[in-house]
N, C-alpha and C positions, 0 to 999 in steps of 0.2 A: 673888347675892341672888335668891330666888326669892320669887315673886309667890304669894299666894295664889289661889284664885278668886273670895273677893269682893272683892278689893282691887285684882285684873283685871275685873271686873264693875263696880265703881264707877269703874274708868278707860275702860270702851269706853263706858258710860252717859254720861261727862260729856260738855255738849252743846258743849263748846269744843274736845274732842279728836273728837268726830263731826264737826263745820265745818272740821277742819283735814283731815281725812278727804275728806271730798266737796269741798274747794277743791284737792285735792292729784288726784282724779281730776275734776274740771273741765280742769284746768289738761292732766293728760296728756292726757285722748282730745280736749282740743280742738287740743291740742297735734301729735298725731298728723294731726289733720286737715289742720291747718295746713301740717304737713311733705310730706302724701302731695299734698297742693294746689299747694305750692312746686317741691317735685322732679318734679314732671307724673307721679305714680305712677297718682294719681286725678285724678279732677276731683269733687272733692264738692257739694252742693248747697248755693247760697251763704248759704242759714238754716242749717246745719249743726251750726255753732257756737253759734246761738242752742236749734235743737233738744235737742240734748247739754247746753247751760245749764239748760234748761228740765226735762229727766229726772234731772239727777243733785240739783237743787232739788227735784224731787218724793220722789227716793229721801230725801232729808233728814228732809223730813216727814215721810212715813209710819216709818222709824227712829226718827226721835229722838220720835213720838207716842207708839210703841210703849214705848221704854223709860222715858217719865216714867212708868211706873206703878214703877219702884223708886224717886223720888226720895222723900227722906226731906224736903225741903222744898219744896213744890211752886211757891209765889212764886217763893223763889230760883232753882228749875227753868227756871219760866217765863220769867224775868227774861233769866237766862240762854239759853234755847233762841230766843229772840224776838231776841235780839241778835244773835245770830250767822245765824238767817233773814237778818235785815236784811243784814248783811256779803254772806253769800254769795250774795244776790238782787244787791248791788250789783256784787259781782266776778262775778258769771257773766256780767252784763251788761255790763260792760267789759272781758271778755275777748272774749265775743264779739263786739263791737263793734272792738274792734283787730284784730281776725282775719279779720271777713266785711268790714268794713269800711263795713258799715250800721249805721246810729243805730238805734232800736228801734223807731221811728217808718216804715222805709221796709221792717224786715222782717217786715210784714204782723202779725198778729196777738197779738204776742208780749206784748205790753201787756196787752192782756186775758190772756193765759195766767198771767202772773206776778200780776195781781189774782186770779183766780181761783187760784191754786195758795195764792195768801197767805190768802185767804178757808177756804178747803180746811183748810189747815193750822191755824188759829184752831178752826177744828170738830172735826179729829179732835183736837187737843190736851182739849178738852171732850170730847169722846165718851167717852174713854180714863180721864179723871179719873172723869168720871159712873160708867163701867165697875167702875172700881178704889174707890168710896165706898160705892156698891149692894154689889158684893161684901163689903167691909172687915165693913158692917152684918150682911150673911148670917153672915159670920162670926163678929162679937158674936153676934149671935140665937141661933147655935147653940151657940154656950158657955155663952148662959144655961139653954139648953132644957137642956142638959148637967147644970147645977150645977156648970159648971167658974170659972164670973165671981164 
């Protein structure tokens, strides 16, 4: 069976196959950490795990900001993308937390990183929408200018 390209486009857009995406590379490179930490390959720094939580939660954002400009129902977008924020803010933090073996509270700043990252992510979600309605308009305007409307 083959795929088209919007029916691959509507599957890497949806925001529960990008959360499984970035909890699937949480899980390796914290994983990796963990391993190179155990077998004494390395010695990592013991926010590590919470670091790597914290960038692959950002890459989320900015992805999944990016690609609501195809969704075809932006509530339900939202509904959805906001859910799965939530999940993977909790699992990055409880991965990290069984791995560094600090509560979030003893590794320094990460509280505030995860508010600001959520706050962050609230605004480009809006940025992106604002972007893609201003446009949508430019492009009515220009079909009326046309006599194409």
């Amino acid at each position: 069976m083959q795929l088209n390209q919007e029916k691959f486009f509507q599957w890497i857009v949806n925001p529960y196959i990008q959360g499984i995406v970035i909890a699937c590379m949480i899980i390796f490179f914290v994983g990796i950490e963990a391993i190179f930490k155990w077998t004494g390959i390395s010695e990592p720094d013991q926010n590590s795990p919470w670091i790597t939580s914290t960038a692959m939660l950002l890459f989320y954002t900015i992805a999944n900001s990016i690609s609501s400009i195809k969704a075809k129902s932006l509530l339900k977008y939202w509904g959805r993308s906001i859910t799965t924020y939530i999940l993977l803010l909790v699992l990055g933090a409880l991965f990290a937390y069984l791995v560094s073996g600090m509560p979030i509270d003893e590794a320094g700043s990460f509280r505030w990183l995860f508010v600001v990252l959520t706050l962050g992510y609230l605004i480009f979600l809006a940025i992106v929408q604002t972007m893609k309605r201003i446009v949508d308009i430019a492009i009515k305007q220009d079909k009326r200018l046309r006599g194409e409307e």
